[in-house]
Structures are given as C-alpha cells and as structure tokens.
N, C-alpha and C positions, 0 to 999 in steps of 0.2 A: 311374736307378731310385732309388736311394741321396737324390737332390737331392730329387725328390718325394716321399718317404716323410719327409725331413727336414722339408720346407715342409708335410706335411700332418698332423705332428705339431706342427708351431709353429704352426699353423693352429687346431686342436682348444687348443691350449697358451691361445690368443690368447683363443677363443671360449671357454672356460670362464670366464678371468680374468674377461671384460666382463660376464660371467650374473653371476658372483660378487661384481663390483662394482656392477652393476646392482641385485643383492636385497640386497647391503649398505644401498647409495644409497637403497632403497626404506623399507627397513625403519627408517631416519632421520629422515625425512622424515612426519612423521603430520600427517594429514590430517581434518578435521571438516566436516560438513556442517549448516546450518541453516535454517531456516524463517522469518524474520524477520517475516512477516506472522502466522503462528503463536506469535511470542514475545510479540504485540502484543496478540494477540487473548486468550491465555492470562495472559499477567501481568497481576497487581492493577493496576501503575502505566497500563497497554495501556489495561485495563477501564475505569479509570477516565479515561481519556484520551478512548475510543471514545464512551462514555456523555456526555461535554459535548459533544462532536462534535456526538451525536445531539440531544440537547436544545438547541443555538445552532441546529441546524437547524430542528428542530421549531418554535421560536419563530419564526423566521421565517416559518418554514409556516406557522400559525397567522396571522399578519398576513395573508397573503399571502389565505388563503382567506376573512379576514373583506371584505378588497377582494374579492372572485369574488364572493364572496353579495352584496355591495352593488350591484355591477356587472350582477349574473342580475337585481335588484329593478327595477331601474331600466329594465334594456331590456324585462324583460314589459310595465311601465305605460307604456310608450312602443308596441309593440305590441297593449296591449288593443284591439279594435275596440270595446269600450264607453265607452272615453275620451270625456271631454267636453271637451279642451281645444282653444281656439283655434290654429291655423295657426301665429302667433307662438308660442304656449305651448312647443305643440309642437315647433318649432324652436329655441327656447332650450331645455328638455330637451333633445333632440337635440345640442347644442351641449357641455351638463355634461356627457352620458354621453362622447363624443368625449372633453373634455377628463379626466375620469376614465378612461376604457380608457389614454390616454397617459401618464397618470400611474402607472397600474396596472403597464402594460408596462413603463417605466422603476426601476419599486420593483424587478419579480419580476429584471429582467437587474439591479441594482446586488444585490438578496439575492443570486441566484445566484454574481457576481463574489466577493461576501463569502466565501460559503461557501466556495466551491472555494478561495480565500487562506488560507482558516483551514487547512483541510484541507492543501493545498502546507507553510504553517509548521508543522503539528502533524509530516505526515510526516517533515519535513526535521528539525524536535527531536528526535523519538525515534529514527530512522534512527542519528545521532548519540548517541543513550543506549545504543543495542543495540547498536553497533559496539563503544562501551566496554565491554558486558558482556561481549561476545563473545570481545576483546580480553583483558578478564581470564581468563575459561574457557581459553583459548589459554594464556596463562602461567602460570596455574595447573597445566595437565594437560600442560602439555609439544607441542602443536599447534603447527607451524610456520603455518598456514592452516586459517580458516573460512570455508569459504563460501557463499553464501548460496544454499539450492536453488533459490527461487522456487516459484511455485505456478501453477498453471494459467491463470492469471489476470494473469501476469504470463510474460517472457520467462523462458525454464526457462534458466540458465545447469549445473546438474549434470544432464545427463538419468538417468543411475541412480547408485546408491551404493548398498553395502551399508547395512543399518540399523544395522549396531554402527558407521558414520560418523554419524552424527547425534547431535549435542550441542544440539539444539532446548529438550529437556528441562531440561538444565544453565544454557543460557544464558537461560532463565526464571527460574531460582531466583537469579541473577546477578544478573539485573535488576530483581530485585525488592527485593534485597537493596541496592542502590547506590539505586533510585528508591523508598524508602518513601514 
C-alpha cells in the first residue's frame, strides 16, 4: 500500500513537472501568423507591383483583341453571300484568314506563356522581399516563427489562430519600409 501511494505521488510529482515545463516551453516560444498575399495586396510596393502586372497584361490584351476584331472582319466578308468574288478569290482569302487564325493562335499561347512568366518571377521576387520583412518583424518583436496563414485561395497551412497571432499588419509597414 505504502509502494503505491509512493509511485502515485511521484507520479502526480512527474505530471505536474511536465505541465510546468510544457507552459514554460510554451510561453518561450512565440509564435506570428501572416497573410502574405494580404501583405502584397496592401503594401505600396505590392500595389505597385500588382498594377504593372496588370497593365503588361492589358497591353497584351489589347494586341490580342485588335487581332480578334481583324480576324471577326475577315471571316464575315468571307461568309457574305453578297460577295462577288471569284472561286480563286475566295480561296486565297480563305488561305490568309487560315494563315492569320495560326498566327493569331500562336501570338495568344506565346502572350499567355509571357504573362504567367512574369507573374511566376514577380511572385518569386517579392515571396523573397516578404520573407525579409517578416524575418525582420520576427527579430524585432522577439517571434521565434511566422507563418504564413494562406488564404482561401491557396493551401491553408494554419487552419485557426487567435487574431492577437497576426502580424500581417506589421509585416506591411516592414515592407514598405525596406521596399520604398
């Protein structure tokens, strides 16, 4: 009786230590959560990143549609049934619009490769500018780890966190601050 009263006070003795070491160990170790698409989207340097993004796009789109309108012109006067043109005519037309649509199709697929390349190097730059700012906020405030929440839109790696974990906010004014 004596032996198990002894083992079940070293036992209690045991389990208190590890709670005690455990909310030490916890309360050591701090922890940040962030947004990084949020940092991107809210910083000047983000803003201004997003907005050429948008505009190399645009311009391309623009090309893109002034070949669609060229391309709609050609196949209606190929289809008029008021047309007056000869068999040959017609089949050389025929010929141009063929060799314009292939033209056409190979612009929109190398714009598209474009775009989504610029897009891959822009993420891949500023991924790398955010980690820096994050990285500083971290040794600044004492964060052993920030991590990045993700967004809906992307793979969630923190499904919940309290909101006084989120240094989204700070690692904005960070990065704005290193990317004038």
């Amino acid at each position: 009786m004596k032996r198990q009263h002894v083992l079940g006070m070293f036992g209690v003795l045991a389990a208190s230590l590890w709670f005690t070491h455990a909310a030490v160990a916890a309360e050591a170790f701090k922890v940040g959560v962030m947004d990084q698409q949020a940092v991107m989207e809210q910083s000047k340097a983000g803003k201004r990143a997003l907005e050429e993004m948008k505009s190399y796009s645009l311009t391309r789109q623009k090309i893109v549609n002034s070949d669609d309108q060229e391309l709609k012109e050609m196949e209606a006067s190929l289809q008029d049934p008021n047309s007056k043109l000869s068999e040959q005519a017609k089949q050389e037309k025929q010929e141009q619009f063929r060799t314009k649509l292939e033209a056409y199709q190979r612009r929109l697929a190398d714009f598209n490769r474009e775009v989504q390349q610029k897009q891959r190097e822009m993420v891949a730059e500023y991924a790398k500018k955010i980690a820096a700012a994050a990285q500083t906020v971290a040794q600044k405030d004492g964060y052993q780890a920030i991590l990045d929440k993700g967004s809906d839109a992307m793979v969630r790696i923190v499904l919940y966190h309290q909101p006084a974990l989120d240094v989204t906010d700070r690692v904005v004014k960070e990065f704005d601050l290193q990317n004038k």
